[in-house]
C-alpha positions as CSV (number, residue, x, y, z in Angstrom):
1,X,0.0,0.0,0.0
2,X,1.1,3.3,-1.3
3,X,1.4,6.4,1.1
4,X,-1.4,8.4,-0.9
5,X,-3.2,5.1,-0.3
6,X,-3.1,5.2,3.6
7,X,-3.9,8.7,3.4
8,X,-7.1,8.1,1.4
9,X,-8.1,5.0,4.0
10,X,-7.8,7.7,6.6
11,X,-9.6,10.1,5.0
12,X,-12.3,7.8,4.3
13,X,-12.6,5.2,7.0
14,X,-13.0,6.2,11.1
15,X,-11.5,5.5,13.6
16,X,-13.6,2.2,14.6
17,X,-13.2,1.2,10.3
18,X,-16.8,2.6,9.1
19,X,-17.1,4.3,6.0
20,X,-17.5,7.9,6.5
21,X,-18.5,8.8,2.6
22,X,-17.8,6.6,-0.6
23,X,-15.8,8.2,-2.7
24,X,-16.9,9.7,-6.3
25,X,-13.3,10.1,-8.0
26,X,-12.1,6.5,-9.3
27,X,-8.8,6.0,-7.9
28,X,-10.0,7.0,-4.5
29,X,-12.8,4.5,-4.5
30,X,-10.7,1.9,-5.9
31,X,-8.8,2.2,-2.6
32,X,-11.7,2.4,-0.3
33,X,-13.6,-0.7,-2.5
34,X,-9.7,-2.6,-2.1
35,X,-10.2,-1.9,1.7
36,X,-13.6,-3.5,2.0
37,X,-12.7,-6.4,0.0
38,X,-10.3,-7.4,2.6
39,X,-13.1,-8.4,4.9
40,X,-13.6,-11.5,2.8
41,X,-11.8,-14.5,1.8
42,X,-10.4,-14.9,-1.7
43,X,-12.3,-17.8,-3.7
44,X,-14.8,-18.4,-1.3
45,X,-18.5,-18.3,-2.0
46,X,-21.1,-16.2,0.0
47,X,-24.7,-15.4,-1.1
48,X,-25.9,-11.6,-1.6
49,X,-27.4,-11.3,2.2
50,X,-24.1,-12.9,3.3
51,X,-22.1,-9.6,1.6
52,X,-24.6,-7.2,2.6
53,X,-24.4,-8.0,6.2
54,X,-20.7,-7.7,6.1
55,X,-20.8,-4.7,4.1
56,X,-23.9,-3.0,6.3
57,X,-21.1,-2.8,9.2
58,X,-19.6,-0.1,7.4
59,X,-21.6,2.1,5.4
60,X,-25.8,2.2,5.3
61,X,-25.6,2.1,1.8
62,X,-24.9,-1.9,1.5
63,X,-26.1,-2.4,-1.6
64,X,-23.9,0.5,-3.5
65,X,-20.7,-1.0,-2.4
66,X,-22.0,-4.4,-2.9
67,X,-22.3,-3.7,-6.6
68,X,-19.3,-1.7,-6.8
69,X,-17.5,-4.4,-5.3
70,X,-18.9,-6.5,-8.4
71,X,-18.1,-3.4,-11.3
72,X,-14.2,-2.6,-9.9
73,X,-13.7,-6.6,-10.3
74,X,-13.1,-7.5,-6.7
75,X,-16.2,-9.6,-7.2
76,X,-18.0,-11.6,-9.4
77,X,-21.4,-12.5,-9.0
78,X,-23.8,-15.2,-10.9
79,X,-27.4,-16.3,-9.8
80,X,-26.9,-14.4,-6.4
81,X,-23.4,-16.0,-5.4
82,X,-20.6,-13.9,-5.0
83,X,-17.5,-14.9,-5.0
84,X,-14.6,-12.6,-3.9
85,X,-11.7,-12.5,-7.1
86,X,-7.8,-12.3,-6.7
87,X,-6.6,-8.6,-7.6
């Protein structure tokens, strides 16, 4: 992790990890999306209430990181299942 990178998970996150805003500019919400994603395991399956419970502990808006998450390629999702991707 870069320096500017830290300084936008600082910016972004509180101090107890919670999502103060999402971010509108790309490379900053690539970092902030790269953050959440470390919350889950690579390769593993979870269903979508599985990733919105996870995801609702940091922001109210679950289901705009959720498919974020899926867009910036940090997830892919088919028939409901999400399964967290290598980046």
């Amino acid at each position: 992790m870069t320096p500017e990178d830290e300084k936008i998970i600082r910016s972004f996150f509180d101090k107890e990890g919670k999502l103060k805003s999402f971010p509108s500019q790309l490379n900053k919400k690539m970092v902030v999306l790269g953050e959440l994603a470390k919350n889950f395991e690579e390769g593993r399956t979870y269903t979508e209430r599985e990733v919105s419970e996870a995801l609702k502990k940091f922001f109210p808006d679950f289901a705009t990181l959720r498919r974020e998450l899926v867009d910036g390629g940090f997830f892919k999702r088919e028939n409901g299942i999400y399964e967290k991707l290598k980046k």
